[in-house]
One Martini backbone bead per residue (centre of mass of N, CA, C, O) as a GRO file, in nm:
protein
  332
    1UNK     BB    1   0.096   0.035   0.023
    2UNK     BB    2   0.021   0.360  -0.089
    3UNK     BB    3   0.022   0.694   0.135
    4UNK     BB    4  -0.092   1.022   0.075
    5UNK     BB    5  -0.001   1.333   0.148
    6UNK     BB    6   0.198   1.581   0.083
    7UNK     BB    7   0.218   1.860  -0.162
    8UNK     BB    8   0.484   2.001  -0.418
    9UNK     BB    9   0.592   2.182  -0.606
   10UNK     BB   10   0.848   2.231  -0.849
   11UNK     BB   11   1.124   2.404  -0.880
   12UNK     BB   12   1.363   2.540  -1.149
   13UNK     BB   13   1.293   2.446  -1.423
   14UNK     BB   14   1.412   2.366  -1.732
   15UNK     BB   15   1.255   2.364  -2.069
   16UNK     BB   16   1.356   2.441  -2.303
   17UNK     BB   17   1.057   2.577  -2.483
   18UNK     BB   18   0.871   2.417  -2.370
   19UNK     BB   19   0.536   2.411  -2.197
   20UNK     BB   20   0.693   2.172  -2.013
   21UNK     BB   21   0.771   1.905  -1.719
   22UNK     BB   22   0.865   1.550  -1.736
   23UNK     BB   23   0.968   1.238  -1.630
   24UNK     BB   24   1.063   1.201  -1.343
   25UNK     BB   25   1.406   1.120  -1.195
   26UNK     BB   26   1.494   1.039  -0.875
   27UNK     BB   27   1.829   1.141  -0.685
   28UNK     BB   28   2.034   1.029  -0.395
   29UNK     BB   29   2.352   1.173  -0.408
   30UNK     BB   30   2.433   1.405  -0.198
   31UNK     BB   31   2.176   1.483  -0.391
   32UNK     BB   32   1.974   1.606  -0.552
   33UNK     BB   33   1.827   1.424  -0.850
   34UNK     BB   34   1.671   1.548  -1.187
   35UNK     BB   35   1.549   1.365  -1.415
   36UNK     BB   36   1.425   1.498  -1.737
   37UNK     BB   37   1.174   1.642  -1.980
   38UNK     BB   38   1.049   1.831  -2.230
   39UNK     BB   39   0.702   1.928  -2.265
   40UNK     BB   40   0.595   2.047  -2.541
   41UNK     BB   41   0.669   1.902  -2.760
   42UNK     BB   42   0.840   1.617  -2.867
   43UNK     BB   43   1.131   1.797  -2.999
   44UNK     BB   44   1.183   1.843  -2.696
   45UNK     BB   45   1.270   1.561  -2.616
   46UNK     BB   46   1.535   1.567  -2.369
   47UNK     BB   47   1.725   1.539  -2.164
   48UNK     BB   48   1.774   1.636  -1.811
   49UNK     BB   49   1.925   1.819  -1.539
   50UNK     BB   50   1.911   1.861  -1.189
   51UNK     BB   51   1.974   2.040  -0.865
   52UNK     BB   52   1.932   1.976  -0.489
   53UNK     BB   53   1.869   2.018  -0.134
   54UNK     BB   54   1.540   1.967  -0.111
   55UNK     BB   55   1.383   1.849  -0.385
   56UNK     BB   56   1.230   2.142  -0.488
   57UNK     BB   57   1.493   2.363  -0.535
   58UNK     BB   58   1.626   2.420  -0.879
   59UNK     BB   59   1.946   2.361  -1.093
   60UNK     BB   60   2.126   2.330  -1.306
   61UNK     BB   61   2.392   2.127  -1.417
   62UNK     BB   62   2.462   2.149  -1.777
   63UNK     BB   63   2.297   2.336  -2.003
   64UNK     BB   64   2.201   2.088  -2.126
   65UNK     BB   65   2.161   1.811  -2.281
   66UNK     BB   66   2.277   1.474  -2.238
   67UNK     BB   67   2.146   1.410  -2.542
   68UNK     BB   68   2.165   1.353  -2.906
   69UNK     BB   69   2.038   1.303  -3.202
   70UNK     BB   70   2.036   1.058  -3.449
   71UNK     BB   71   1.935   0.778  -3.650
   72UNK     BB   72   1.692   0.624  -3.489
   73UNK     BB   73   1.679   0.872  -3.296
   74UNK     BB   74   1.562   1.172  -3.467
   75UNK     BB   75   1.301   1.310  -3.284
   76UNK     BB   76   1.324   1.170  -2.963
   77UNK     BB   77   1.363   1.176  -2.625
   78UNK     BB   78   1.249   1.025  -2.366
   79UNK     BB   79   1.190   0.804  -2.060
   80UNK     BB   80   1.377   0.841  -1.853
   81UNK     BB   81   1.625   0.598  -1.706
   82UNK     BB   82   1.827   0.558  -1.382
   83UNK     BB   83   2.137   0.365  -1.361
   84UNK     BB   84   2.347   0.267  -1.024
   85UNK     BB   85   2.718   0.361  -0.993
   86UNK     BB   86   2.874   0.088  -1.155
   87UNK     BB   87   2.810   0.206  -1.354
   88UNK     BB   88   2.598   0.460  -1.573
   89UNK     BB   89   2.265   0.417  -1.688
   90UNK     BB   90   2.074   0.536  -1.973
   91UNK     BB   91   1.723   0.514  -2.018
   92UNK     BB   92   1.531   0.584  -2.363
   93UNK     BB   93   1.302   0.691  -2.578
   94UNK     BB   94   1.359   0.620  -2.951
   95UNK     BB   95   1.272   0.810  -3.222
   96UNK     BB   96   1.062   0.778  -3.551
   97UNK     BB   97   0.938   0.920  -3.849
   98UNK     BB   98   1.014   0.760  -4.060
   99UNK     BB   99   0.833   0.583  -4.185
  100UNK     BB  100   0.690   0.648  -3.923
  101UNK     BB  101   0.634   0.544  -3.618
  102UNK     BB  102   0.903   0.485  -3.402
  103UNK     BB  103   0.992   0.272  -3.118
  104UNK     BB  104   1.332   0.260  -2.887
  105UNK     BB  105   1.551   0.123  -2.663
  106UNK     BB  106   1.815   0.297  -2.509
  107UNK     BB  107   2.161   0.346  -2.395
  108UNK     BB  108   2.363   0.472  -2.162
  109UNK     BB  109   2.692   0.608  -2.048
  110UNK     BB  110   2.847   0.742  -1.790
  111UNK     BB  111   2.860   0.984  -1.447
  112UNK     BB  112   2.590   1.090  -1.337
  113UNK     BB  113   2.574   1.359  -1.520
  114UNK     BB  114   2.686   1.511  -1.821
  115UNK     BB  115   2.830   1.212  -1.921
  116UNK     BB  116   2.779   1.056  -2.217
  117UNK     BB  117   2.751   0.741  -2.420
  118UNK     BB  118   2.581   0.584  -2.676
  119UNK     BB  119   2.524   0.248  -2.726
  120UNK     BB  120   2.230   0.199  -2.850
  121UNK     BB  121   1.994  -0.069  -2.867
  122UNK     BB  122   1.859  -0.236  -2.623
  123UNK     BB  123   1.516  -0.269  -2.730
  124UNK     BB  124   1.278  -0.455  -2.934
  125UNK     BB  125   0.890  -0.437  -3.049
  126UNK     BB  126   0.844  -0.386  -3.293
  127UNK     BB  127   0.741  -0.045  -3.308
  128UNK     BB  128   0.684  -0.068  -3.012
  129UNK     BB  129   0.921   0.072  -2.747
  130UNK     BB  130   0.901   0.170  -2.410
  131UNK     BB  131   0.935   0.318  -2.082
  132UNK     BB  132   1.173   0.270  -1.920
  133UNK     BB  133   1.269   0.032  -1.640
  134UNK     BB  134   1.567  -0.040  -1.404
  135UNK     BB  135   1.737  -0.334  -1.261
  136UNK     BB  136   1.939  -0.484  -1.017
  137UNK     BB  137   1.963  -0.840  -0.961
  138UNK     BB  138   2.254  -0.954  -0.834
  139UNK     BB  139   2.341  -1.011  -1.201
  140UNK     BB  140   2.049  -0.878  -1.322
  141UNK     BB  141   1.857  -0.723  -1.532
  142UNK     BB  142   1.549  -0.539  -1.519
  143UNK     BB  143   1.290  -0.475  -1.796
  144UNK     BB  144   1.028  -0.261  -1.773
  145UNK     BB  145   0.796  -0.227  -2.071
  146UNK     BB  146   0.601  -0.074  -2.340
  147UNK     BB  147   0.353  -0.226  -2.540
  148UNK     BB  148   0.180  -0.312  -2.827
  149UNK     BB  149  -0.128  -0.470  -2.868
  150UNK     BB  150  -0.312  -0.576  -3.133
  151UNK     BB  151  -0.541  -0.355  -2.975
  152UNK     BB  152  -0.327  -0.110  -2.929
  153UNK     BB  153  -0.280  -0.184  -2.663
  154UNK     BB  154  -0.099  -0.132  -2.348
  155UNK     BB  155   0.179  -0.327  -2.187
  156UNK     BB  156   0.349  -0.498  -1.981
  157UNK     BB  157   0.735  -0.583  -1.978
  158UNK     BB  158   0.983  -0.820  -1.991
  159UNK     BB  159   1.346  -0.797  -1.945
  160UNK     BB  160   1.695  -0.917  -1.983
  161UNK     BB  161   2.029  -0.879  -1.854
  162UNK     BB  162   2.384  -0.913  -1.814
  163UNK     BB  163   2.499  -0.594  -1.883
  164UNK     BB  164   2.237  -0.355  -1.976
  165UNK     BB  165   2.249  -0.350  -2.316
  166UNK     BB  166   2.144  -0.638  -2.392
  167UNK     BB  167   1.764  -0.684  -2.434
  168UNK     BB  168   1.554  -0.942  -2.398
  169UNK     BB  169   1.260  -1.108  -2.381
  170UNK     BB  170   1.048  -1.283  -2.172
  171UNK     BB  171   0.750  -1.125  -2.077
  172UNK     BB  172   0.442  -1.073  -1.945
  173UNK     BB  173   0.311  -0.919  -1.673
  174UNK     BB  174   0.059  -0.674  -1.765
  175UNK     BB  175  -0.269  -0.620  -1.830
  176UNK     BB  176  -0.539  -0.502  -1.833
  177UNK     BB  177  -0.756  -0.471  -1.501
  178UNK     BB  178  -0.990  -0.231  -1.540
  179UNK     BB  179  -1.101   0.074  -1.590
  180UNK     BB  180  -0.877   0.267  -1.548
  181UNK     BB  181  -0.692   0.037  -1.746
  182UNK     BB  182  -0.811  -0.032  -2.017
  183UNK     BB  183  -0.638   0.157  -2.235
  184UNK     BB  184  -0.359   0.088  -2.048
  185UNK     BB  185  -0.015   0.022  -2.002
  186UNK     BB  186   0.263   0.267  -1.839
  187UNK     BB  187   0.535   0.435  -1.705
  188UNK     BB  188   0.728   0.272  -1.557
  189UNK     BB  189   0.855   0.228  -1.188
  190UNK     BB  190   1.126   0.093  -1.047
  191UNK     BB  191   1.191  -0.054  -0.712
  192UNK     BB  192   1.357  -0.090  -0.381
  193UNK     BB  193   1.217  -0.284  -0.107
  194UNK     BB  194   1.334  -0.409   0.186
  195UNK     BB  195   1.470  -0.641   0.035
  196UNK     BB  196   1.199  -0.771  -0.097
  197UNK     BB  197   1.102  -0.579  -0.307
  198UNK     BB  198   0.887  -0.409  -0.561
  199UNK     BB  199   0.807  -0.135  -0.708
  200UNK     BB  200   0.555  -0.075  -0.954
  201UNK     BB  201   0.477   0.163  -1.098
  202UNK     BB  202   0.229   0.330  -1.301
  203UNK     BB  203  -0.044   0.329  -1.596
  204UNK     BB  204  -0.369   0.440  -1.669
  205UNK     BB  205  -0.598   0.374  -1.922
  206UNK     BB  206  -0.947   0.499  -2.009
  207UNK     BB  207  -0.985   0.723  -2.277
  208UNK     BB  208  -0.916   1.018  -2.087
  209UNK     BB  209  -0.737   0.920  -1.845
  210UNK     BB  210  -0.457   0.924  -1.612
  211UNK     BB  211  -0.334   0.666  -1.367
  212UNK     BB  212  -0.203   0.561  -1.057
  213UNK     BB  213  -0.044   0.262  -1.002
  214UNK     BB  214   0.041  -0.061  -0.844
  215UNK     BB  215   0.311  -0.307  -0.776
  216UNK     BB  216   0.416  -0.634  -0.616
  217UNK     BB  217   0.741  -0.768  -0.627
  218UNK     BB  218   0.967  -0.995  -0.595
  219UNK     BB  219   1.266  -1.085  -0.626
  220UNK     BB  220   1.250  -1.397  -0.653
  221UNK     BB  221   0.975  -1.285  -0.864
  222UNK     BB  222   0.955  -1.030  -1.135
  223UNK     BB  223   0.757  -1.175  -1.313
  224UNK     BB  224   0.527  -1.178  -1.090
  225UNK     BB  225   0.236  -1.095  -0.925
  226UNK     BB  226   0.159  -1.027  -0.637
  227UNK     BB  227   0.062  -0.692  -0.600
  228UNK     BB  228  -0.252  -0.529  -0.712
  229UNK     BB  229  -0.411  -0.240  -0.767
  230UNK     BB  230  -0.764  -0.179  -0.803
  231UNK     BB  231  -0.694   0.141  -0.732
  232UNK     BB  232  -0.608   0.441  -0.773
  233UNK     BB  233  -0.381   0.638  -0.608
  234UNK     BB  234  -0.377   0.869  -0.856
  235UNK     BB  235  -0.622   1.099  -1.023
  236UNK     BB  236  -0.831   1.273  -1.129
  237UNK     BB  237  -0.859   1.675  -1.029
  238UNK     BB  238  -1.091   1.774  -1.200
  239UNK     BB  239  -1.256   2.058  -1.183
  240UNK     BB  240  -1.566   2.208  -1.287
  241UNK     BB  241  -1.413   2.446  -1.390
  242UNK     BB  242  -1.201   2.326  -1.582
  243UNK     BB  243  -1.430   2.166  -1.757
  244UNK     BB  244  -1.602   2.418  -1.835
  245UNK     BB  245  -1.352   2.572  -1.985
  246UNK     BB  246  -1.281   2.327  -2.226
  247UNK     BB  247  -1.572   2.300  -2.319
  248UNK     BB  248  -1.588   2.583  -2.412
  249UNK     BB  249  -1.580   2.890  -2.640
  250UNK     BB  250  -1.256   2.899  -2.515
  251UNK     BB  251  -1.064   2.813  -2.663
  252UNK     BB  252  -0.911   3.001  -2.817
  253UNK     BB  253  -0.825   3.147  -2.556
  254UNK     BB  254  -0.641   2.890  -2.499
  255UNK     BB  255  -0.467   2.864  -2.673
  256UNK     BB  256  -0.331   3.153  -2.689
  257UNK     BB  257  -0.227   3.128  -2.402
  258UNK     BB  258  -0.028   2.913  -2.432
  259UNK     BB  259   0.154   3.023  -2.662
  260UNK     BB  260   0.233   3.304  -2.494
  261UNK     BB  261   0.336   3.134  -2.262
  262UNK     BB  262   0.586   3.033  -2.454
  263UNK     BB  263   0.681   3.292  -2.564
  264UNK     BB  264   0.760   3.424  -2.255
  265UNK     BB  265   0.922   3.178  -2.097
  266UNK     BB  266   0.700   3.048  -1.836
  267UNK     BB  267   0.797   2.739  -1.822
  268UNK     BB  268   0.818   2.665  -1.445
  269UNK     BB  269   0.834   3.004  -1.354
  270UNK     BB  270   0.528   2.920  -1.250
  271UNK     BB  271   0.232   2.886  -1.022
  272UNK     BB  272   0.001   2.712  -1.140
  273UNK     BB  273  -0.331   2.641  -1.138
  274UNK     BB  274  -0.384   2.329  -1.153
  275UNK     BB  275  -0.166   2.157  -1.194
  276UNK     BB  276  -0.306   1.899  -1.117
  277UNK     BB  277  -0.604   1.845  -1.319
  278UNK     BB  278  -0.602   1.655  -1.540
  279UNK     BB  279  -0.310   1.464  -1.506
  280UNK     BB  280  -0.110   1.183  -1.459
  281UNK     BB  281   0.209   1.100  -1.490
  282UNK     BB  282   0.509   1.026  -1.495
  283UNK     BB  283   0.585   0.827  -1.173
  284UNK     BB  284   0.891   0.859  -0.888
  285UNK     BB  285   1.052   0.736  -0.667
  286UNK     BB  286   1.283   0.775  -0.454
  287UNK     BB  287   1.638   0.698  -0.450
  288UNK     BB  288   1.880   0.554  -0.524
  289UNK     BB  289   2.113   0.462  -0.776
  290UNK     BB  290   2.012   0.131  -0.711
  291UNK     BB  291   1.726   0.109  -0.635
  292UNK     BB  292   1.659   0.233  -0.351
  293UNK     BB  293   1.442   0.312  -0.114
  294UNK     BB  294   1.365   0.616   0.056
  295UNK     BB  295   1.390   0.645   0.423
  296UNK     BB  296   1.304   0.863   0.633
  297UNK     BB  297   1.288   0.859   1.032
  298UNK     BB  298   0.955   0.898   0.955
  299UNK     BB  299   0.882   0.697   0.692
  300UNK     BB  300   0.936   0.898   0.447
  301UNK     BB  301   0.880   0.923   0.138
  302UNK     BB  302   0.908   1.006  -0.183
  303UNK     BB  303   0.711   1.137  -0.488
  304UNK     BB  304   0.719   1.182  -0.824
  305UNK     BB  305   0.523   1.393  -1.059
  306UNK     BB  306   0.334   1.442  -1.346
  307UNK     BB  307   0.119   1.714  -1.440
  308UNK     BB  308  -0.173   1.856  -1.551
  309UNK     BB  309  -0.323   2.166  -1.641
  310UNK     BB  310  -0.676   2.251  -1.611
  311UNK     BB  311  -0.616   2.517  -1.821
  312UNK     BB  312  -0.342   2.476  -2.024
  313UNK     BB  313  -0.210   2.203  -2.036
  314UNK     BB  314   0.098   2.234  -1.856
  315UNK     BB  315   0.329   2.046  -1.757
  316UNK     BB  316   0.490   1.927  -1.446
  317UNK     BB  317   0.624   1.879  -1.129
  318UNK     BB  318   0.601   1.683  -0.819
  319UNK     BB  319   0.577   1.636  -0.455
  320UNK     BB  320   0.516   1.339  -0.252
  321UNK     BB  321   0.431   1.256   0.060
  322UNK     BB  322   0.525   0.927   0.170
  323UNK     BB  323   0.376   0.605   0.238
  324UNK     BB  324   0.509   0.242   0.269
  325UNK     BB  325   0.373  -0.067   0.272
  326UNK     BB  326   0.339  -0.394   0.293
  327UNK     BB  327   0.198  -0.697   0.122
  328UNK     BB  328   0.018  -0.888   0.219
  329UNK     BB  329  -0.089  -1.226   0.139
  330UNK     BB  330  -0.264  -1.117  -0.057
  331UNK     BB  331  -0.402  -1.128  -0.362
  332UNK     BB  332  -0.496  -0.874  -0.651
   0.00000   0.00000   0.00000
């Protein structure tokens, strides 16, 4: 079980002209570390850092992208996770739209800071193979990532590597089992837990927004779920308000607002009212280097989300305090 208490937006993030920032991927390594996307468009989707002393208010730390365009990525690079620290591996979702859109999970070797190394892809599957995230259990990588199945819906996979570098896939893990999550499981982010399991967080799409929900599993059984929420931890918390903006005949201005928005240079560096009104987007636990979740000495874990604003469609990331308790006997 995951419970939700007290949350307060990130300061201080580069969006490098995108309308918003996505994709938080949290590390404390001495200092708070948040690898991130900006985002939209999609052509800003490039990895970027930044550093913090309190984990909420943030300052770049490379000045520029951490990866850059190739040949089989040449058009985005989106869904970072970061694993350290001996060496330090970097996973994410690199697209093209030649001959239409495909998507590969890329993997990079690093530094843990600003210094990367491009590998090519450490695995494909079909058109699309999306959103990973990587752990290592005792001598072996394990990566969760979601693909489309036949009926267009995504669901989560499991792939193993010896190396970190080339990825097989071994089975499917998870995949829609709700109305919350009828239309598509994905986003997921990986850590490990009191050394005794995994903690998946996930989205799910209902086919208008999307709700973040976790699964645990064993160290010693990876591939199957011991247990899966029922119900999602955090969904849409669009207001009446907001919902009435949206779809009356303001949409012109609302058009608009959005516009003049990013051309001011204004993403992230001001406190948008109903900033997670919308969508629920790509969230993860605080971790050390290696994926072990941290617990300060009150029982609270950190949990980095992104959602977006329910004015003017804007994503954000923020911080909620949590408590995470293991899983009873039952499975669900």
């Amino acid at each position: 079980m995951i419970e939700l208490l007290e949350v307060k937006q990130v300061e201080g993030l580069d969006c490098a002209g995108a309308l918003g920032c996505v994709h938080p991927h949290p590390i404390l390594d001495g200092e708070y570390l948040l690898f991130y996307t900006p985002y939209p468009p999609e052509e800003k989707e490039l990895p970027y850092l930044a550093k913090s002393r309190d984990g909420l208010r943030f300052k770049e730390v490379c000045k520029r992208p951490l990866l850059s365009l190739g040949d089989w990525d040449s058009h985005h690079l989106a869904d970072v996770d970061v694993l350290g620290p001996e060496p330090w591996f970097m996973y994410y979702a690199g697209a093209s739209v030649n001959g239409g859109k495909s998507v590969s999970i890329g993997v990079s070797v690093g530094d843990g800071r600003c210094m990367w190394d491009k590998k090519g892809i450490a695995l494909s599957h079909g058109r699309i193979a999306t959103t990973p995230t990587v752990v290592k259990i005792y001598d072996e990588f394990i990566m969760y990532y979601s693909t489309r199945k036949d009926n267009s819906t995504f669901s989560l996979n499991m792939a193993v590597s010896s190396d970190g570098i080339s990825f097989k896939t071994v089975r499917e893990v998870l995949t829609p089992y709700a109305d919350w999550n009828s239309n598509g499981l994905n986003h997921p982010h990986v850590s490990i837990f009191k050394e005794k399991w995994l903690v998946l967080l996930f989205l799910g799409y209902d086919g208008q927004c999307y709700s973040l929900g976790y699964a645990f599993f064993s160290l010693e059984d990876p591939g199957q779920p011991y247990f899966v929420s029922k119900t999602p931890i955090l969904s849409n918390r669009e207001s009446i308000f907001c919902r009435l903006w949206r779809k009356s005949n303001l949409k012109r201005i609302f058009n608009n607002a959005r516009l003049l928005y990013a051309k001011l240079g204004l993403p992230c560096k001001i406190k948008l009212p109903f900033w997670k009104g919308l969508h629920i987007y790509r969230s993860a636990l605080l971790t050390t280097p290696d994926r072990r979740v941290i617990s300060f000495n009150n029982g609270i874990s950190y949990l980095y989300i992104s959602a977006y604003d329910g004015i003017l469609n804007v994503p954000s990331i923020g911080m909620y305090k949590v408590r995470i308790y293991e899983p009873n006997s039952l499975r669900s």
